[in-house]
N, C-alpha and C positions, 0 to 999 in steps of 0.2 A: 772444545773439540777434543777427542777421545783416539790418540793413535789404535788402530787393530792389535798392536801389540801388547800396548796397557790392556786394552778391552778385553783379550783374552787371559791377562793375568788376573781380572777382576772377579771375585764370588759370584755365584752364579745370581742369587738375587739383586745386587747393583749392576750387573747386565740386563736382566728383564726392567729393573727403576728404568734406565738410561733408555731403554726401546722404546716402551712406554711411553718416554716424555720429549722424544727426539727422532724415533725411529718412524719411517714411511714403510706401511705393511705395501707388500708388494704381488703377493700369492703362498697357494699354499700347495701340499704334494703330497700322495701316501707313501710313509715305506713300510712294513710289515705292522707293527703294532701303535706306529709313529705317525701323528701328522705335525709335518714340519710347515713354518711359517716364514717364508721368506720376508725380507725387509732389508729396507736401504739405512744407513743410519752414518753420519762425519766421512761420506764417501768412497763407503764399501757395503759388502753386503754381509747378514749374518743370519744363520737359520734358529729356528726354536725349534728346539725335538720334545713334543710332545704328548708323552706316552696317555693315550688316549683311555686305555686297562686301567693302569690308575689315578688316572686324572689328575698327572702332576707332569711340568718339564723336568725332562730328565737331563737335558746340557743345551747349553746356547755356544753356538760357535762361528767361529767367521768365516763366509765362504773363501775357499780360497783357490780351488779347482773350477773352470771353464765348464767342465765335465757336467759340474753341478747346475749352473745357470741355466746349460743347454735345456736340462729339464723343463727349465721355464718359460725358456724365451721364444716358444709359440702361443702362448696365453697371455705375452706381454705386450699393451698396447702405446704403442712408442710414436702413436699418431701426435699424440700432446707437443711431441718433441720437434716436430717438424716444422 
């Protein structure tokens, strides 16, 4: 398991390994030239910014704003949970 803290000190390519092989895609969102990728991953969440123009991620980061989730959390189906 991968504190938030290590995980954001880590290169960006051993964050996308670690998602990949650990992380639960959760949805996804547009923002201008970005489609970000949410996911759950050791108990929090992290988005992939994926600039779409050049077909590379440009940063993975951890959510850490409410603000952000909210985008999500009427597309999230949390019947499972119940």
């Amino acid at each position: 398991m991968v504190s938030s803290f290590t995980f954001e000190q880590l290169p960006l390519a051993e964050k996308a390994k670690l998602i990949s092989m650990n992380g639960e895609y959760i949805d996804n969102r547009k923002h201008k030239t970005f489609k970000l990728n949410l996911y759950s991953i050791y108990g929090y969440f992290v988005e992939i910014w994926y600039n779409e123009d050049l077909t590379e991620i440009k940063k993975i980061e951890v959510v850490k704003s409410n603000r952000v989730l909210d985008v999500y959390i009427d597309k999230i189906d949390l019947s499972d949970l119940m």
